[in-house]
N, CA, C and O atoms as CSV, one atom per row, in Angstrom:
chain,resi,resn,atom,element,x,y,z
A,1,UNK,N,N,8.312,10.787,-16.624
A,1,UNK,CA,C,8.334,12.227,-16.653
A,1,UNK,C,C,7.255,12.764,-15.727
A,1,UNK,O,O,6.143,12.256,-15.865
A,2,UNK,N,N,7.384,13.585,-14.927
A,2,UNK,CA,C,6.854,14.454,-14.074
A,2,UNK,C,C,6.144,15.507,-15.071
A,2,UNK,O,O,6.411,15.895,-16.208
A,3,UNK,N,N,4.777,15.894,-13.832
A,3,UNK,CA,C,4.090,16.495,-15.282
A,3,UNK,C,C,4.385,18.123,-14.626
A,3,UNK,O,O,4.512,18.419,-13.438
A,4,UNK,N,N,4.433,18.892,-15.642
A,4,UNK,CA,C,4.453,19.879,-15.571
A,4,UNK,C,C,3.671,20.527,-14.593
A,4,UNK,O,O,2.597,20.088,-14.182
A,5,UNK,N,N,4.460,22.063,-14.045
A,5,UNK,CA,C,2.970,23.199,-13.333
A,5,UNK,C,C,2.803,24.258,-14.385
A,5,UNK,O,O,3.766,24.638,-15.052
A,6,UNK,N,N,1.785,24.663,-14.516
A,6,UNK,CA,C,1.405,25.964,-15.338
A,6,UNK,C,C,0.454,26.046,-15.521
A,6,UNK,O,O,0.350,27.119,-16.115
A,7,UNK,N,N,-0.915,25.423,-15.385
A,7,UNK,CA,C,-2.075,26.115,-16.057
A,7,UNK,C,C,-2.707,25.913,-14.389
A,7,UNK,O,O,-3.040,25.042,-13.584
A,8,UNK,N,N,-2.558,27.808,-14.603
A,8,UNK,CA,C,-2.971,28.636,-12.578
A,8,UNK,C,C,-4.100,29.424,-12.903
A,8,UNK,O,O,-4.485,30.281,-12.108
A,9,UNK,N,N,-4.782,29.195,-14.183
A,9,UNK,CA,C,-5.770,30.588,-14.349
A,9,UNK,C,C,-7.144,29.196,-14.205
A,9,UNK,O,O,-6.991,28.099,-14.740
A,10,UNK,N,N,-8.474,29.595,-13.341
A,10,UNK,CA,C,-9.226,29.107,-13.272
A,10,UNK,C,C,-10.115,28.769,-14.030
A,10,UNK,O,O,-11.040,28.009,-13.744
A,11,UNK,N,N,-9.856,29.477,-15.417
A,11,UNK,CA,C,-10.666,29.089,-16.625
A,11,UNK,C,C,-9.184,28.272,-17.247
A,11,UNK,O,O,-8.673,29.144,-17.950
A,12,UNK,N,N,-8.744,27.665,-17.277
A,12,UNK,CA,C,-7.424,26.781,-17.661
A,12,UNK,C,C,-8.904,25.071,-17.505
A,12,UNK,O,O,-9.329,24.251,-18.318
A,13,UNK,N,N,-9.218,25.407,-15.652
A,13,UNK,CA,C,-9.731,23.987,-15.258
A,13,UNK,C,C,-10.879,23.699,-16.458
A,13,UNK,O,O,-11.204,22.515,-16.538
A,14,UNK,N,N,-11.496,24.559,-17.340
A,14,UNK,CA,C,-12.617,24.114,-17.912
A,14,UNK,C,C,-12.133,22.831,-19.347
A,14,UNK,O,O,-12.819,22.499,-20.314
A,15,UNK,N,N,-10.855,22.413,-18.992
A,15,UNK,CA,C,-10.574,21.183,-20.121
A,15,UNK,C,C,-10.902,20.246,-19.337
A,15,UNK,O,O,-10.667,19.245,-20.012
A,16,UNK,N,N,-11.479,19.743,-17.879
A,16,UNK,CA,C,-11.244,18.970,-16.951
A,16,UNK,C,C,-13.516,18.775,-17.138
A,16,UNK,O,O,-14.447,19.579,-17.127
A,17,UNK,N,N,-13.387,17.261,-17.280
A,17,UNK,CA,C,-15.021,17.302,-17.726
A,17,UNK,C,C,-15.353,16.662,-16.684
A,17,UNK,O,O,-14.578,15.767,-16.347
A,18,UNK,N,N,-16.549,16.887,-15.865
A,18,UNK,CA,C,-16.868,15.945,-14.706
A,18,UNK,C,C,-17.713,14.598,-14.824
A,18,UNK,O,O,-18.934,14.488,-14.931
A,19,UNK,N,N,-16.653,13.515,-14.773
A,19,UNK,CA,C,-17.004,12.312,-14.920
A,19,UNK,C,C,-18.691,11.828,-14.558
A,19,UNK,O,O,-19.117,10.863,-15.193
A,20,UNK,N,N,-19.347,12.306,-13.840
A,20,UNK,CA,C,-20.775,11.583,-13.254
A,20,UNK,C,C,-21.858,12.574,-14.665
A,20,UNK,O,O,-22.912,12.257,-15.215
A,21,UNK,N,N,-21.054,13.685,-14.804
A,21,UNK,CA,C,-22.204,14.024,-16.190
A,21,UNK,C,C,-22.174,13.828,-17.428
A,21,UNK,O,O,-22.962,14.286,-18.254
A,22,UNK,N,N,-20.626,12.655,-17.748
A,22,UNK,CA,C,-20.773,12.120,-18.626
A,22,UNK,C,C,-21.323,10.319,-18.786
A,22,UNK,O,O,-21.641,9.637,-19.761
A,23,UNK,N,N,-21.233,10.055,-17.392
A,23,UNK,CA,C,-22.122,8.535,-17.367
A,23,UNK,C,C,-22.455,8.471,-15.916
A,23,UNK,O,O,-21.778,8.508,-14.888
A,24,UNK,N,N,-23.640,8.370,-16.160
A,24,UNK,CA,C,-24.319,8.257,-14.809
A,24,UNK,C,C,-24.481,7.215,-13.618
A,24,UNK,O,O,-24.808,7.120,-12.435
A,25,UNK,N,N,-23.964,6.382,-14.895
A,25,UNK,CA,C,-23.574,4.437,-13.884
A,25,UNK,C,C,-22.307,4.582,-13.563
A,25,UNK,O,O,-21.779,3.499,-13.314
A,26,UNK,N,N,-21.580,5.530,-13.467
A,26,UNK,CA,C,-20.264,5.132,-12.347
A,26,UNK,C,C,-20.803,5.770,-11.119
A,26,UNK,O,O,-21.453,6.812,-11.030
A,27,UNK,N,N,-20.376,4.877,-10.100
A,27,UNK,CA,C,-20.264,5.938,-8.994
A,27,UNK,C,C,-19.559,6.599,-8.588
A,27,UNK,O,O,-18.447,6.076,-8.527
A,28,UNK,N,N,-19.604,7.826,-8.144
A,28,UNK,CA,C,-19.006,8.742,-7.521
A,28,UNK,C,C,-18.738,9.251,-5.979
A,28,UNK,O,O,-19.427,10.117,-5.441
A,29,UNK,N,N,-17.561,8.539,-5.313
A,29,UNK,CA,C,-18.117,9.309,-4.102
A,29,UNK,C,C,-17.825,10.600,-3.217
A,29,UNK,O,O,-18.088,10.781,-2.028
A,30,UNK,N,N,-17.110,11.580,-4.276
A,30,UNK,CA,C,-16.942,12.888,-4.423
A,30,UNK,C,C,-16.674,13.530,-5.908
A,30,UNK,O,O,-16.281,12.850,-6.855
A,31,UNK,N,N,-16.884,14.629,-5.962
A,31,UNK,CA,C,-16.774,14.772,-7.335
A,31,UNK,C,C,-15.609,14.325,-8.046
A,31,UNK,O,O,-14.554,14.097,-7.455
A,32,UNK,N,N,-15.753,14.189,-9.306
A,32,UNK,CA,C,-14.885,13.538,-10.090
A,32,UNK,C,C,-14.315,14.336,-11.587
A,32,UNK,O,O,-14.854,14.021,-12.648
A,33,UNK,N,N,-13.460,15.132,-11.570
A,33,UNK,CA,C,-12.873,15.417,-12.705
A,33,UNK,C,C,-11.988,15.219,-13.276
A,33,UNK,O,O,-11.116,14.784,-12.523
A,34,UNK,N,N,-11.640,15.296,-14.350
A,34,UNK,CA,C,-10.714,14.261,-15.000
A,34,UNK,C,C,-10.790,14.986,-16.839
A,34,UNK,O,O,-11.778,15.435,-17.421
A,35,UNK,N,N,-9.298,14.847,-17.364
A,35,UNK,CA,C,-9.106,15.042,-18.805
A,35,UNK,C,C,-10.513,14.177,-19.717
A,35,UNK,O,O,-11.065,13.165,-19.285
A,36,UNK,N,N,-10.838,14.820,-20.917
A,36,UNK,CA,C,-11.807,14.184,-21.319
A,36,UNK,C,C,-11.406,12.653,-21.791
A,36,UNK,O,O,-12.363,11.899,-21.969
A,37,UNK,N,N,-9.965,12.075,-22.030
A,37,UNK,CA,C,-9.663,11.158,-22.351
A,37,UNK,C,C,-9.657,10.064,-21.884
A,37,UNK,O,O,-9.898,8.910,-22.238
A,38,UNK,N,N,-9.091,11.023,-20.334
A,38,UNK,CA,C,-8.930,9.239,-19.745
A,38,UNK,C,C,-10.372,9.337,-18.706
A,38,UNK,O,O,-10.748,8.501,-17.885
A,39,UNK,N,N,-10.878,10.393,-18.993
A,39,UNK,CA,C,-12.904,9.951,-18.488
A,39,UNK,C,C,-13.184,9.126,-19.432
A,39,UNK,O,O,-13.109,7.980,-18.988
A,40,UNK,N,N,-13.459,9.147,-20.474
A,40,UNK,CA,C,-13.856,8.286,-21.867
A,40,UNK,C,C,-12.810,6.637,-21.769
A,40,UNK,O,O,-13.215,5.565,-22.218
A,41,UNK,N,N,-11.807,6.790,-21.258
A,41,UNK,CA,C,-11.388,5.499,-20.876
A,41,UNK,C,C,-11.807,4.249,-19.974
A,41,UNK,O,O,-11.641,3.034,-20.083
A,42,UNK,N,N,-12.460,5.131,-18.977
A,42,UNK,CA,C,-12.664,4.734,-17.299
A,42,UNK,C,C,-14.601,4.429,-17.791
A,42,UNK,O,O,-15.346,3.647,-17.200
A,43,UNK,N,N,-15.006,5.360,-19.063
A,43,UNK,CA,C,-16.236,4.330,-18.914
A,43,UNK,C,C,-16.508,2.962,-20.165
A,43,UNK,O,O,-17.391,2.116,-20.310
A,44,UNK,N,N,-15.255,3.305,-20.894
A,44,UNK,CA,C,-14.956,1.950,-21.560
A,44,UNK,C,C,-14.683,0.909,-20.290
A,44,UNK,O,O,-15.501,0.067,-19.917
A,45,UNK,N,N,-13.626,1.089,-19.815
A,45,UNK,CA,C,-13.874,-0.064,-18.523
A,45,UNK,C,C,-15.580,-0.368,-17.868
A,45,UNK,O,O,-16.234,-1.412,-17.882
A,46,UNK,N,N,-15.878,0.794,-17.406
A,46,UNK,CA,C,-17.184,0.391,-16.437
A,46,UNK,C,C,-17.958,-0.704,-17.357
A,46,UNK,O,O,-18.346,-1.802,-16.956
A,47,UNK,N,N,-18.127,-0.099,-18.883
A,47,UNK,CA,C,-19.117,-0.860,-19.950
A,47,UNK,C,C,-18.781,-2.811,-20.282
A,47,UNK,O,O,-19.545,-3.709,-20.639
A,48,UNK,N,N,-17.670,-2.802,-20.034
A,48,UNK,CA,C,-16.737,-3.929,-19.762
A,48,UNK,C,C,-17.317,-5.132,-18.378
A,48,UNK,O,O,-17.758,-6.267,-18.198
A,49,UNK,N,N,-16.841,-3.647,-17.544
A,49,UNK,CA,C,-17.629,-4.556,-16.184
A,49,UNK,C,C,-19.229,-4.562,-16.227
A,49,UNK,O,O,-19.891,-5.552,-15.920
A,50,UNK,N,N,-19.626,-3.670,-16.532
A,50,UNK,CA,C,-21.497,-3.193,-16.216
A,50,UNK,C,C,-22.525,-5.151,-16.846
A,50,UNK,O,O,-23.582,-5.687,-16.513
A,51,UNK,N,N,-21.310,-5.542,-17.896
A,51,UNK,CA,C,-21.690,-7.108,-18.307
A,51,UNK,C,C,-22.260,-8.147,-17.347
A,51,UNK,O,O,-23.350,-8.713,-17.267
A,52,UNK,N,N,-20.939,-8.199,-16.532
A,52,UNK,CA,C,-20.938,-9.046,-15.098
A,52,UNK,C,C,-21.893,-8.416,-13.822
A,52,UNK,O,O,-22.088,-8.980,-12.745
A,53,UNK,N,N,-22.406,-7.152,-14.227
A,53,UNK,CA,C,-22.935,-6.806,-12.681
A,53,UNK,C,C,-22.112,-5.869,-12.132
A,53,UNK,O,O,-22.463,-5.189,-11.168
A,54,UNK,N,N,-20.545,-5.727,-12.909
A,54,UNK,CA,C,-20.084,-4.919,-11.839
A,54,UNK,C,C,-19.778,-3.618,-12.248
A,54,UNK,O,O,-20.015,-3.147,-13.360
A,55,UNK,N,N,-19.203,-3.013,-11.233
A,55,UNK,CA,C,-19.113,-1.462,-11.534
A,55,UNK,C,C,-18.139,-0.601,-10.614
A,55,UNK,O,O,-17.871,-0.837,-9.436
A,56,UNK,N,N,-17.593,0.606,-11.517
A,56,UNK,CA,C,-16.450,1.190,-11.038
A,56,UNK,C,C,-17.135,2.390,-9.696
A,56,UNK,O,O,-18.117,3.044,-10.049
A,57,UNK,N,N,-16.715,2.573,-8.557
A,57,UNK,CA,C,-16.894,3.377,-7.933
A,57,UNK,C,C,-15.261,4.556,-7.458
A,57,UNK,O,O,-14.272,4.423,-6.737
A,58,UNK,N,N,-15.706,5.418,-8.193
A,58,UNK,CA,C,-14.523,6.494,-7.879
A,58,UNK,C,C,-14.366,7.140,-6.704
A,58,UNK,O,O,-15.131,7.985,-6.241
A,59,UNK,N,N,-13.148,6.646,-6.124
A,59,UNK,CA,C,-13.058,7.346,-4.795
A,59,UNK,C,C,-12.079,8.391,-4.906
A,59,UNK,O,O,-11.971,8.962,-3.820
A,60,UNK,N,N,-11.390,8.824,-5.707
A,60,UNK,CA,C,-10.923,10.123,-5.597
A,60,UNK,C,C,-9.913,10.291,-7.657
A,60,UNK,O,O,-9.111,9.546,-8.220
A,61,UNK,N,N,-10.537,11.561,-8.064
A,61,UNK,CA,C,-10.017,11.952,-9.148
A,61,UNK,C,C,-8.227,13.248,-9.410
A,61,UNK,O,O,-7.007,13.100,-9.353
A,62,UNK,N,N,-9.281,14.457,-9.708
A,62,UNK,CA,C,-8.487,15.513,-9.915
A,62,UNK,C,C,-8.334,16.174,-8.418
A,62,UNK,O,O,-9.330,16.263,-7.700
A,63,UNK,N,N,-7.161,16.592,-8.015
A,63,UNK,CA,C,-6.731,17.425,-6.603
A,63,UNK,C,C,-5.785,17.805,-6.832
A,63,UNK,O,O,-4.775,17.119,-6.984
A,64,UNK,N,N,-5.879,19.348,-6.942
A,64,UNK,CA,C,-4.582,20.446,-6.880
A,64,UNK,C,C,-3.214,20.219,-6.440
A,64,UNK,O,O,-2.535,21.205,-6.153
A,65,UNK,N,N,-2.630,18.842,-6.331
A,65,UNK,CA,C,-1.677,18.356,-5.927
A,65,UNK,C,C,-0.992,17.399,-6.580
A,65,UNK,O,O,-1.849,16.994,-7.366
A,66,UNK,N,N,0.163,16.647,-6.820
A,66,UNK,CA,C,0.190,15.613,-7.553
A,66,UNK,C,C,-0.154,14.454,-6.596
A,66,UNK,O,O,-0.465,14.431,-5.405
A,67,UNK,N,N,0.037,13.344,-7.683
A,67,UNK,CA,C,-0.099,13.168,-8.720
A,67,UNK,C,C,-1.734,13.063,-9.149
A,67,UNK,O,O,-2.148,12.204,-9.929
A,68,UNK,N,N,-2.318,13.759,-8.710
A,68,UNK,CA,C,-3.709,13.962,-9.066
A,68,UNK,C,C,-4.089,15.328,-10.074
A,68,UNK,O,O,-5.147,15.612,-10.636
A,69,UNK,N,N,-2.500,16.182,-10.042
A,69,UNK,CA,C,-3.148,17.705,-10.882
A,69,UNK,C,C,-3.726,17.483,-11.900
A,69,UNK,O,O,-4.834,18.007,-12.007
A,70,UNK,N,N,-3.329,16.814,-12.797
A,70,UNK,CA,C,-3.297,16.422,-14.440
A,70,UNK,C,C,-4.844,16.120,-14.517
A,70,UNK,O,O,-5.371,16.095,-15.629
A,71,UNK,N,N,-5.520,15.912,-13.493
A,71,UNK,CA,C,-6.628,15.356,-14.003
A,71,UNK,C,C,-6.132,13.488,-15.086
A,71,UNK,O,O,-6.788,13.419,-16.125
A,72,UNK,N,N,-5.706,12.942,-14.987
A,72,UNK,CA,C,-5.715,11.735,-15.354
A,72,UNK,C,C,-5.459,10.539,-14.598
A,72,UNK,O,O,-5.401,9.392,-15.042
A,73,UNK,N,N,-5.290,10.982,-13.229
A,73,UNK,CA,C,-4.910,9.628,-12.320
A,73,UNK,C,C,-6.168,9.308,-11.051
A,73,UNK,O,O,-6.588,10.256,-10.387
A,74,UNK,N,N,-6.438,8.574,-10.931
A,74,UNK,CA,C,-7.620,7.876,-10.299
A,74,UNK,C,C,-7.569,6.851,-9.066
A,74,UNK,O,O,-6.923,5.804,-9.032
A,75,UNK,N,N,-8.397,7.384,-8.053
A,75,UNK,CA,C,-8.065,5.569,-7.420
A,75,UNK,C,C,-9.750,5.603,-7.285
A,75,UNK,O,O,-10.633,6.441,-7.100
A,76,UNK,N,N,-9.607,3.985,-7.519
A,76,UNK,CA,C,-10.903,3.309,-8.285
A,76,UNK,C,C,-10.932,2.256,-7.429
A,76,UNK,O,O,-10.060,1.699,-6.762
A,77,UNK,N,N,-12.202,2.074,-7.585
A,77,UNK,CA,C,-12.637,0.572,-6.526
A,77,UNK,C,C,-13.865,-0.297,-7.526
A,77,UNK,O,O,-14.753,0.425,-7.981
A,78,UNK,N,N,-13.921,-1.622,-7.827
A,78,UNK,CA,C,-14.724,-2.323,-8.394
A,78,UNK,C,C,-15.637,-2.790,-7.201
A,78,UNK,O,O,-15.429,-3.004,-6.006
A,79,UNK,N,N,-16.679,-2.855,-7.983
A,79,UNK,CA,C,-17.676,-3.235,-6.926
A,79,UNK,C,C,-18.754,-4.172,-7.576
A,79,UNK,O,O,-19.094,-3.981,-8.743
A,80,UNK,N,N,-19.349,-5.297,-6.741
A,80,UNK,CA,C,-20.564,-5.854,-7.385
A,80,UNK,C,C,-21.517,-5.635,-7.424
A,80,UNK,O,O,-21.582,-4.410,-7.322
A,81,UNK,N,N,-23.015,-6.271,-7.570
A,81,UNK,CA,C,-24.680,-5.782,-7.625
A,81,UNK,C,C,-25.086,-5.602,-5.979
A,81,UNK,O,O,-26.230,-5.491,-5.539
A,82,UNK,N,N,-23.918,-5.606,-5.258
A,82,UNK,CA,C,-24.279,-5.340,-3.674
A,82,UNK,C,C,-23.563,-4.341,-3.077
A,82,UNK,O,O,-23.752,-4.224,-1.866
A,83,UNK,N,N,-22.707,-3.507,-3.651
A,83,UNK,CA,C,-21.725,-2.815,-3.738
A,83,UNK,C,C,-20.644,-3.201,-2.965
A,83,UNK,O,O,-19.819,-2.480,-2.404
A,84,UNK,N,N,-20.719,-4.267,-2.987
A,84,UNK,CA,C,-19.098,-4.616,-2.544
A,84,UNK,C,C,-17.921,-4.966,-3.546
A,84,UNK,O,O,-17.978,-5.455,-4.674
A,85,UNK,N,N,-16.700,-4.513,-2.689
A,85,UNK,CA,C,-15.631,-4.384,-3.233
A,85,UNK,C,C,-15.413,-6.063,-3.572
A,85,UNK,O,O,-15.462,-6.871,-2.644
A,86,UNK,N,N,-15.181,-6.482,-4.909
A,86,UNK,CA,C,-14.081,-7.055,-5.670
A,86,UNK,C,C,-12.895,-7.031,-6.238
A,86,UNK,O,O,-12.455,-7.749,-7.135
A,87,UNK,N,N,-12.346,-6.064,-5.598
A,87,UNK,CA,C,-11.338,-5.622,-6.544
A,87,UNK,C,C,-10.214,-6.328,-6.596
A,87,UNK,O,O,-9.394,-6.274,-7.512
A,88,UNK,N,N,-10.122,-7.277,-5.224
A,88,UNK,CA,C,-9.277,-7.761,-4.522
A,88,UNK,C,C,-9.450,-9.168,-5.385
A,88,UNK,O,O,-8.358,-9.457,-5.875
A,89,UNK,N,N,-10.509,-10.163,-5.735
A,89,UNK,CA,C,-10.554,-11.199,-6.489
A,89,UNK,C,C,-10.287,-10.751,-7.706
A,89,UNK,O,O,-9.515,-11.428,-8.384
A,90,UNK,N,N,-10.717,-9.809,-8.139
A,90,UNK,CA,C,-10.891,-9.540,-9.989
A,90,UNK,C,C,-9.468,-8.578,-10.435
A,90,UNK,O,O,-9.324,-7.952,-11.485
A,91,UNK,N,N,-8.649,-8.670,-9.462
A,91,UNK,CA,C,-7.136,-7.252,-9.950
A,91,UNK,C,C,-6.724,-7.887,-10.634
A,91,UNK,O,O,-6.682,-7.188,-11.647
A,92,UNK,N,N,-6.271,-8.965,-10.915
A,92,UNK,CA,C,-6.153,-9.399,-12.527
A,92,UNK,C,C,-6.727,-8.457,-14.031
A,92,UNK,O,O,-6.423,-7.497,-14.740
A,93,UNK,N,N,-7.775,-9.563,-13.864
A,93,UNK,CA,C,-8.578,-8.881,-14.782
A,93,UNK,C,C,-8.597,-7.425,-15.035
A,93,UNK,O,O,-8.200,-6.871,-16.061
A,94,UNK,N,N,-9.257,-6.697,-13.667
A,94,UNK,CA,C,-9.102,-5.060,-13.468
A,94,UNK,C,C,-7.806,-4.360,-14.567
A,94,UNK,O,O,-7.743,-3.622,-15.550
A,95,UNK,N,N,-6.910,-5.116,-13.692
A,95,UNK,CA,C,-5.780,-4.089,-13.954
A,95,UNK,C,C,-5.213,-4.322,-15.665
A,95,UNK,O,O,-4.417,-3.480,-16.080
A,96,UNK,N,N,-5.589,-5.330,-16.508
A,96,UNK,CA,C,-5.878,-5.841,-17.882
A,96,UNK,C,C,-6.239,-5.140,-18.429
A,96,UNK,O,O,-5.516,-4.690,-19.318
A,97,UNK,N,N,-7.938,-4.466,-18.196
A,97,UNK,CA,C,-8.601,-3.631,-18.538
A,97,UNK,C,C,-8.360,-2.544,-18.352
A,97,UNK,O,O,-8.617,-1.983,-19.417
A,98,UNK,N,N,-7.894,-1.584,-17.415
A,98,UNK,CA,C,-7.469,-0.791,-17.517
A,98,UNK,C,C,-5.937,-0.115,-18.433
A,98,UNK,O,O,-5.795,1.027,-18.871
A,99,UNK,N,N,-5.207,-0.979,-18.481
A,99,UNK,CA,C,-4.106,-0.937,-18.999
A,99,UNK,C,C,-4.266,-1.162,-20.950
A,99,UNK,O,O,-3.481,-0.943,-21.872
A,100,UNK,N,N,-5.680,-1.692,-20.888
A,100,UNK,CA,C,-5.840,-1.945,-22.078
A,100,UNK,C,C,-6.299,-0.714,-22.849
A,100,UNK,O,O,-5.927,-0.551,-24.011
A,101,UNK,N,N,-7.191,0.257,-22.163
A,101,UNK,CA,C,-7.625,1.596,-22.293
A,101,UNK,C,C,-6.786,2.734,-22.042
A,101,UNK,O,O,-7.158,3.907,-22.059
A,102,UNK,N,N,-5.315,2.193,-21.744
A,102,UNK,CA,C,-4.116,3.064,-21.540
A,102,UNK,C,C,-4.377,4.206,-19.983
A,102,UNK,O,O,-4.563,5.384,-19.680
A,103,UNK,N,N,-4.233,2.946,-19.431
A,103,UNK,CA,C,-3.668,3.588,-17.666
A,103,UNK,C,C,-2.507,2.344,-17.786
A,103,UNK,O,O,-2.250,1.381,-18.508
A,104,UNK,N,N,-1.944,3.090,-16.479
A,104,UNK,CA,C,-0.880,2.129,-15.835
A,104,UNK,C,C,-1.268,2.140,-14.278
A,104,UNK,O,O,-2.048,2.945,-13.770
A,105,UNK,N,N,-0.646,1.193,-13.662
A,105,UNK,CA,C,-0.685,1.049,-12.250
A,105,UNK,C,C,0.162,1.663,-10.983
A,105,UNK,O,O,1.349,1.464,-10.725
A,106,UNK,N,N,-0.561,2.273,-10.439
A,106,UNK,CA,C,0.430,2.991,-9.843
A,106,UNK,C,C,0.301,2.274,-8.404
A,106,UNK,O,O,1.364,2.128,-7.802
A,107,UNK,N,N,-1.008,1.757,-7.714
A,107,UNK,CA,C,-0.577,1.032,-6.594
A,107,UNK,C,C,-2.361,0.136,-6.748
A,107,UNK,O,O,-3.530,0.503,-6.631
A,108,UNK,N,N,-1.454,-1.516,-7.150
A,108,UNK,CA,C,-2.593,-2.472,-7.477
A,108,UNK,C,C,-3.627,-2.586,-6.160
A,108,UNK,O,O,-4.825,-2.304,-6.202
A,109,UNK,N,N,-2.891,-3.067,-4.973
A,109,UNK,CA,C,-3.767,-3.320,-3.796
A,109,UNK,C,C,-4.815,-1.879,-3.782
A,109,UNK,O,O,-6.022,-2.045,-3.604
A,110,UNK,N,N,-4.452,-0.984,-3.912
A,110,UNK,CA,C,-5.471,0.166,-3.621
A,110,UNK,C,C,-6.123,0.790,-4.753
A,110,UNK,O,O,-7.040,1.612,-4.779
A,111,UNK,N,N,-5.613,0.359,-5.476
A,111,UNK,CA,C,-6.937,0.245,-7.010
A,111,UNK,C,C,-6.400,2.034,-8.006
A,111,UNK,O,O,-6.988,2.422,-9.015
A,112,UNK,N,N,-5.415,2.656,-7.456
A,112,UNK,CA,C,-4.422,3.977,-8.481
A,112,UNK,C,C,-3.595,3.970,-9.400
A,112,UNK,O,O,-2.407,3.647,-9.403
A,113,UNK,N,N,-4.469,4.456,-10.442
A,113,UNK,CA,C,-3.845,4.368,-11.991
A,113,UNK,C,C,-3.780,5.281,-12.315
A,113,UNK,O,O,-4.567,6.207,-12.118
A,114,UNK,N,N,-2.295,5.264,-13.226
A,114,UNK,CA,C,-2.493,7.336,-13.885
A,114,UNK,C,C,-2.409,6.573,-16.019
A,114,UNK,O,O,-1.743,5.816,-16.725
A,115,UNK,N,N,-3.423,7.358,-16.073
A,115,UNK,CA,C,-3.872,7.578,-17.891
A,115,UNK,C,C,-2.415,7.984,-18.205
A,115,UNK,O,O,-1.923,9.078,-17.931
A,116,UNK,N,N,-1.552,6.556,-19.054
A,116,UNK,CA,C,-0.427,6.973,-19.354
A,116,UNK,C,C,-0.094,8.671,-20.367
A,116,UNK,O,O,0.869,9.341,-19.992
A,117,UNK,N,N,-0.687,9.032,-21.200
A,117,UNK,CA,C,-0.556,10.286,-21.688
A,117,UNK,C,C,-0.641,11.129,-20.675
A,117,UNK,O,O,-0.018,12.122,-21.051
A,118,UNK,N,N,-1.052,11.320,-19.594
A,118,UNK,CA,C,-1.239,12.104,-17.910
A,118,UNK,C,C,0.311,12.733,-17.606
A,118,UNK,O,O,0.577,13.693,-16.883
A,119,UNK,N,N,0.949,12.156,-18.137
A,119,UNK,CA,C,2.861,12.176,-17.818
A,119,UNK,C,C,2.950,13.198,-18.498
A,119,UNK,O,O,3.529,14.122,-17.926
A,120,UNK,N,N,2.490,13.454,-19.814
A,120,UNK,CA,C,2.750,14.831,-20.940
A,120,UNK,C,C,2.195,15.869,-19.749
A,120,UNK,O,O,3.017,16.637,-19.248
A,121,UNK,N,N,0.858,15.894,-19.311
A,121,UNK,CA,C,-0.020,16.611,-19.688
A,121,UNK,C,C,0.665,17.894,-17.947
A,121,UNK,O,O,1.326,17.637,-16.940
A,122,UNK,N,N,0.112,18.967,-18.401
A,122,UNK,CA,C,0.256,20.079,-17.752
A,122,UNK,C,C,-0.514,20.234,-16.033
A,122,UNK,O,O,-1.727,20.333,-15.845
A,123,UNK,N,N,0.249,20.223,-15.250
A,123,UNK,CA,C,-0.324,19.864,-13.453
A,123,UNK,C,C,-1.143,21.069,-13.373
A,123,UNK,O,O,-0.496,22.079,-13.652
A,124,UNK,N,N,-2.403,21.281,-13.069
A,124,UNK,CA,C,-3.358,22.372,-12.456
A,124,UNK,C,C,-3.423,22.396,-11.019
A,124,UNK,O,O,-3.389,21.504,-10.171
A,125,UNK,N,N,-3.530,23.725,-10.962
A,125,UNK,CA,C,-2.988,24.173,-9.869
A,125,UNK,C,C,-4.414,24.924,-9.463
A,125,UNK,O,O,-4.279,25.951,-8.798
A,126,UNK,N,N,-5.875,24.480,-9.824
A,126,UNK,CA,C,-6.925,25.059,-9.671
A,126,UNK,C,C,-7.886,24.551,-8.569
A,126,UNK,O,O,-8.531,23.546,-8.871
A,127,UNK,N,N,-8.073,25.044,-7.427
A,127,UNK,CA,C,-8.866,24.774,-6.797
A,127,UNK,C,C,-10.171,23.965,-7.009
A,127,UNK,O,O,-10.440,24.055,-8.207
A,128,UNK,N,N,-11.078,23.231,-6.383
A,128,UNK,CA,C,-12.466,22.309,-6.788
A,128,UNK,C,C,-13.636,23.382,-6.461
A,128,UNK,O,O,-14.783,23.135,-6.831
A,129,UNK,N,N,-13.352,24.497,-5.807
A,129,UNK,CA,C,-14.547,25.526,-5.986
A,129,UNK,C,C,-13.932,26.410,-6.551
A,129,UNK,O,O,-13.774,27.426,-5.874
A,130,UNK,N,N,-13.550,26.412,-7.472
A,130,UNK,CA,C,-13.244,27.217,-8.808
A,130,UNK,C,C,-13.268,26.843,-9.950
A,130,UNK,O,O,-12.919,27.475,-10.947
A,131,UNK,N,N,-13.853,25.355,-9.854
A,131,UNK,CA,C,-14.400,24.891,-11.281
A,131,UNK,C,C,-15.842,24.754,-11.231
A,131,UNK,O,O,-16.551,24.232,-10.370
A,132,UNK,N,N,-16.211,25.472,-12.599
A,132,UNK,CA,C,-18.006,25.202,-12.300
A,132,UNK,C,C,-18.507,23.837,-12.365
A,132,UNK,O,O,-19.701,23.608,-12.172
């Protein structure tokens, strides 16, 4: 299911929580917003990896477009204590963990998952300088 359009009013975006001010060990390498659920998912994963050394670096979250409106779909990159990408040895595992915290895969080689409940949820149509 395709997610819905409708929430166009810029106070709509304030259900959308920004991932780096709720854990400060992911990285971010633009801002990151996202439903509070599947943020709270994505740092059950990191806490998972943070064991081994490694860690999630977010390269792109919520964007006024699909399949990014919903705020629940992500492309993610694992990285080690040098910040390099593993994602490519560990997508096994990765994609385990994620799926275990309820994402699915939307494209393994490039590390994009959408938070299966993301399918319900309502597409925003709110600009990134129109959320505080």
């Amino acid at each position: 299911m395709s997610p819905s359009w409708g929430l166009l009013n810029p106070s709509d975006a304030g259900i959308l929580t920004d991932l780096k001010k709720t854990d400060f060990s992911i990285q971010v390498k633009s801002r990151c917003l996202l439903q509070p659920k599947a943020a709270e998912a994505l740092i059950q994963v990191q806490k998972t990896f943070q064991i081994t050394g490694e860690g999630l670096v977010m390269k792109s979250c919520y964007i006024p477009r699909a399949p990014y409106c919903t705020g629940g779909t992500v492309w993610v990159d694992l990285v080690n204590r040098e910040e390099v990408s593993v994602l490519g040895q560990r997508a096994v595992q990765f994609q385990r963990e994620m799926k275990r915290v309820g994402f699915e895969v939307l494209d393994s080689q490039r590390g994009k998952f959408t938070f299966q409940e993301a399918k319900n949820w309502p597409c925003l149509s709110v600009s990134l300088d129109q959320i505080p």
